[in-house]
N, C-alpha and C positions, 0 to 999 in steps of 0.2 A: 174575672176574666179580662176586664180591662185593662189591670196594670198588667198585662202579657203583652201592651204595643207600647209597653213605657220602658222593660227591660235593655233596650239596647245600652245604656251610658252605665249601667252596672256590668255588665259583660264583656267590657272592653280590654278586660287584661287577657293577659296568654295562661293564664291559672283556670281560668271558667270557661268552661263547656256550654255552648249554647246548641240548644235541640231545636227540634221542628215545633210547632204551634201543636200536631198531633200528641206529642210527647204529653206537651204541659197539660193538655186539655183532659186525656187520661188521667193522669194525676188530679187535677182538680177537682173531676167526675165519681172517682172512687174512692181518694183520700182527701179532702175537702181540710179536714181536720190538722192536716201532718203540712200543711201550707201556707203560708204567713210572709206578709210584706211588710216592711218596716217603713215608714214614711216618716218625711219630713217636716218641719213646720212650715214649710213654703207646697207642701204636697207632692214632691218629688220622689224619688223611691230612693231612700236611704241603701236596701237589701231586702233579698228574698231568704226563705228555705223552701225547697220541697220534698218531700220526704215522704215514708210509705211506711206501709207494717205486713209482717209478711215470716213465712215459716212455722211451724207445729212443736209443740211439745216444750223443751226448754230452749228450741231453739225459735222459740216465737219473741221476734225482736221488731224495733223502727228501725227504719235504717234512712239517712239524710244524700239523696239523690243528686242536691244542688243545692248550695249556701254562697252567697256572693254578696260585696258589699261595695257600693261605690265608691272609690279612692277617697273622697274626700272626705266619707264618712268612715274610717278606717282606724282603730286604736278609738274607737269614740262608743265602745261597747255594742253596737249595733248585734253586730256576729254573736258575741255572748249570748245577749238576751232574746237572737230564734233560737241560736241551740238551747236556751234554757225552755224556752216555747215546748218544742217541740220533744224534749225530756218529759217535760211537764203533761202533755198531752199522751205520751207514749206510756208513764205510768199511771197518769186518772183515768183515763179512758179506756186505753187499751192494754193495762197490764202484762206489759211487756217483759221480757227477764232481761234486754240489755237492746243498746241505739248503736248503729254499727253505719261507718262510711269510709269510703275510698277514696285516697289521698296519693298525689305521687310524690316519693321519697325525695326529689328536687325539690319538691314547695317547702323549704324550711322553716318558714315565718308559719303556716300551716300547721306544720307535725306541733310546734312548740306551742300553737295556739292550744290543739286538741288536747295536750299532755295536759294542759295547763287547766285541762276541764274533768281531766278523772281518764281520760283514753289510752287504750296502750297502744301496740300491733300487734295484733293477734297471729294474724300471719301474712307472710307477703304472696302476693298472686301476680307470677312470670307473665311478662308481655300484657298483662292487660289491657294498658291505652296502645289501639291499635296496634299489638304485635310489638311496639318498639321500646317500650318505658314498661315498669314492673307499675303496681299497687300496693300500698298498704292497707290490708283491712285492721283499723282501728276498733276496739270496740269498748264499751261502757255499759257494764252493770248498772242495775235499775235497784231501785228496793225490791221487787220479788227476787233476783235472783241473791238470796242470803248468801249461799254458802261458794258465790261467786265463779260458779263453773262455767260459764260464759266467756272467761278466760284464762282458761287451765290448759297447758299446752302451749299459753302462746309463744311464738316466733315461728309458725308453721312457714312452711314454701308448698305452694300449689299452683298449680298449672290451670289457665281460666277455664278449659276445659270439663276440670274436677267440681268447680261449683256447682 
């Protein structure tokens, strides 16, 4: 809970969404596990993720809520190694069939980062970010999901409503 008054110098690009202290706090409360701070060796906060698990059936997935990493620790693997966290914790723990997150199709250094981890676009969701910009839902098969139906179909278009 502490590094939650040290996030500001990570959040400072126009790419990261910063939420209310309520937000985080939920997330820490019920998903404790899917949450991880990367630090520095001066103890600074390299990068967070926070992340959740959530849905039934095959459609029981993580999905990554917020991943940020401070400029200067940026190309220096930080970002890899929570998403691999938080993979890792999504299939030991919580047997997950796939890790899924919303990306906006302008963040390009983004999309290539996630391709570059196994991710596709599942499908795109109109207006998402506030009504004005679309979403790509991204997603990534887990070891349960074998026969990989987590993304079959993908390049859907849906309305946020539909979710």
């Amino acid at each position: 809970v502490d590094d939650l008054f040290h996030f500001n110098s990570v959040n400072l690009d126009s790419w990261t969404e910063t939420f209310n202290m309520s937000f985080y706090l939920n997330y820490l409360t019920r998903w404790p596990e899917c949450c991880a701070v990367a630090e520095a060796a001066d103890g600074s906060i390299a990068g967070y993720i926070i992340g959740k698990v959530e849905g039934k059936g095959v459609e029981w997935h993580s999905h990554v809520s917020a991943i940020s990493v401070a400029p200067e620790f940026r190309r220096a693997g930080v970002a890899n190694r929570l998403m691999e966290y938080l993979e890792e914790i999504s299939e030991k723990i919580h047997n997950n069939y796939f890790c899924d997150l919303f990306v906006r199709p302008t963040n390009r250094a983004a999309l290539v980062f996630y391709e570059s981890l196994g991710y596709v676009v599942y499908r795109t969701v109109t207006g998402y970010y506030s009504g004005d910009e679309d979403a790509y839902d991204m997603r990534k098969p887990l070891v349960r999901d074998t026969e990989r139906t987590s993304i079959k179909n993908a390049g859907l278009r849906v309305n946020p409503e539909d979710l």
